[in-house]
N, C-alpha and C positions, 0 to 999 in steps of 0.2 A: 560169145553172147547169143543165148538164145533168142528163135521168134519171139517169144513171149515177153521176156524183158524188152527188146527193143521195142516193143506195140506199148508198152506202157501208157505213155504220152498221150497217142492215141486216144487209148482209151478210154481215158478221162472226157478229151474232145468229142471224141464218138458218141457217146453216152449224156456230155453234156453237164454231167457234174466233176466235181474234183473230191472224187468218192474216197482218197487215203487222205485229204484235209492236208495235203502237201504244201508248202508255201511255194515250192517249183512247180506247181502245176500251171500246165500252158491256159485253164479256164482261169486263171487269175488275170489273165493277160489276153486274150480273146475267148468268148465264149460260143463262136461258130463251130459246126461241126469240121472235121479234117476234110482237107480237097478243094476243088477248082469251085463245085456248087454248096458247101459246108456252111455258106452265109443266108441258104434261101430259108424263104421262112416255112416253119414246119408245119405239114395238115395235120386235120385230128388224126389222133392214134388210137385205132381199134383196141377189142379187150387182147385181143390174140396178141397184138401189139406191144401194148404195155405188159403182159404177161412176159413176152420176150426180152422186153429191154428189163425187168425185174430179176429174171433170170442171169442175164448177159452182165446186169450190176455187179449181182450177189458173186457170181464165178470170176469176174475179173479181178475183184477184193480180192481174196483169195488167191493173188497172184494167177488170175487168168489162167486157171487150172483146166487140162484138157475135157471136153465135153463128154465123153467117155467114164472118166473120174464122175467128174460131177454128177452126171446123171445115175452112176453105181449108187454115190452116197444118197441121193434121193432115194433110191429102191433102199437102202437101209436104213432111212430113217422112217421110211413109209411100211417097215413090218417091225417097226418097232411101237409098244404101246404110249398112246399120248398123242399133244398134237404133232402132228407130223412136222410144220415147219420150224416150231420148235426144235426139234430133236434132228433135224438140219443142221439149223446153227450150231445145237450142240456137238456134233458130229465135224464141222467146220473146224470148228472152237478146238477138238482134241488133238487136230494136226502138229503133229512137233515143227513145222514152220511155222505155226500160227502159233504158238504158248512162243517160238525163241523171238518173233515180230512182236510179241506182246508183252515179253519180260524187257524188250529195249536192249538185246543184247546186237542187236543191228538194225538199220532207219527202215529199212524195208521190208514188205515181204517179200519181193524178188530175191533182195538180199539175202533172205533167211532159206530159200529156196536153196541158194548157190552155200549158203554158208553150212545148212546141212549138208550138204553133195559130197563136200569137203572137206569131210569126215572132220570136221572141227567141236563138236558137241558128243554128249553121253546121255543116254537113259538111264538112270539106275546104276550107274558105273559102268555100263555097257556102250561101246559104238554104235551108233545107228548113223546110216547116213540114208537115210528113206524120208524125204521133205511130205509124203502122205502117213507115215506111219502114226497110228493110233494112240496116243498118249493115253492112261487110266488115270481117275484122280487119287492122285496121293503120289506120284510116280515126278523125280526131280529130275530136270533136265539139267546140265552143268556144261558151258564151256571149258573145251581143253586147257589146259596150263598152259601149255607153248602159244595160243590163240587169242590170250587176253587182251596182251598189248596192241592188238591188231587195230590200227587207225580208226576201220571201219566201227568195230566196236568201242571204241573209248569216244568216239563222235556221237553213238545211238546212244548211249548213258547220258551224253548231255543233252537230249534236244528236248526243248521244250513245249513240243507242240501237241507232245502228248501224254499221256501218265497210265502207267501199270495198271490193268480193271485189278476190281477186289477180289477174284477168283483164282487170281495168278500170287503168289509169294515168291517174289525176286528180291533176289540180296547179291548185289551189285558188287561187295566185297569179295563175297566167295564166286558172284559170277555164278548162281545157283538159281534155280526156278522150280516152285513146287507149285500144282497145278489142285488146285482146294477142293474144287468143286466143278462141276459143268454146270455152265452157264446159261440163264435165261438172256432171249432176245434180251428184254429191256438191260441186261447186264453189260452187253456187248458197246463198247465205245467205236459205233459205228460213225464215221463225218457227216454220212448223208445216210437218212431213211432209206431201210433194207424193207424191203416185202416177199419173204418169203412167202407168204399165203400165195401171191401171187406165181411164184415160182412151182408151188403143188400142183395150182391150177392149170399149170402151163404143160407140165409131165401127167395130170389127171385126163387128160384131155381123149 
């Protein structure tokens, strides 16, 4: 188990929201931050502040992607034409962990993280096991054949806490995913308000 998965929990407490809309999230169940002083009450939060905790939301979604990473795809969405934190998300949005979290072929994205790693999934008929690689739209993602029956997966098809965006065309049958279109903010079926404007600001700095 990576750091990263195990911080999960965390995370949520850290941050203060239950930002994957988890029904195991520990902010259902105490909403203090993590630690011994996680109950004090919180000062105002400067812009530099809230800039950081925007940032630290949006990357933890994302299965708490190394800052490194993240900060790269900032620099690519920021020479790219348009708004910039648009072209963020959208750039988020193309991850083949983020279309296999989002066609429900696993409950997480952690999950999706470990589930690409292990070489269980195809692009285009091809093996990819790269949880950052860049999905194009029109480009079908497919779980392996031997991987279907996989508990993990036949429990992320049933859960109901969340539903496939319009962007994504998954067929649960073939266990296929085609990826329509790159999505706008308002497309994304985020739990909890994303600012990426504020995340610009925070790298514009």
């Amino acid at each position: 188990m990576t750091k990263r998965h195990s911080a999960k929990h965390k995370i949520d407490r850290r941050l203060g929201q239950n930002i994957w809309g988890r029904n195991k999230s520990p902010i259902n169940k105490r909403e203090s931050g993590p630690g011994q002083h996680g109950s004090r009450r919180a000062g105002k939060v400067s812009d530099f502040g809230q800039q950081l905790r925007a940032k630290q939301k949006l990357k933890g979604y994302y299965g708490n992607i190394t800052e490194r990473q993240f900060k790269s795809t900032y620099h690519e969405a920021a020479r790219m034409r348009g708004d910039t934190s648009a072209q963020l998300i959208g750039l988020l949005e193309q991850r083949l962990d983020a279309i296999v979290y989002r066609a429900k072929f696993v409950p997480t994205v952690f999950a999706a993280r470990q589930f690409v790693n292990h070489n269980h999934v195809t692009v285009n008929g091809k093996r990819v096991n790269i949880p950052s690689y860049r999905c194009k739209v029109g480009d079908v993602v497919e779980v392996k054949e031997k991987s279907r029956q996989m508990p993990l997966v036949l429990e992320a098809i049933k859960l109901a806490e969340r539903d496939v965006p319009e962007y994504i065309e998954a067929d649960h049958g073939k266990m296929s995913a085609r990826l329509l279109r790159v999505p706008n903010l308002s497309d994304v079926p985020f739990p909890v308000q994303m600012e990426p404007n504020l995340v610009v600001e925070f790298y514009s700095r």
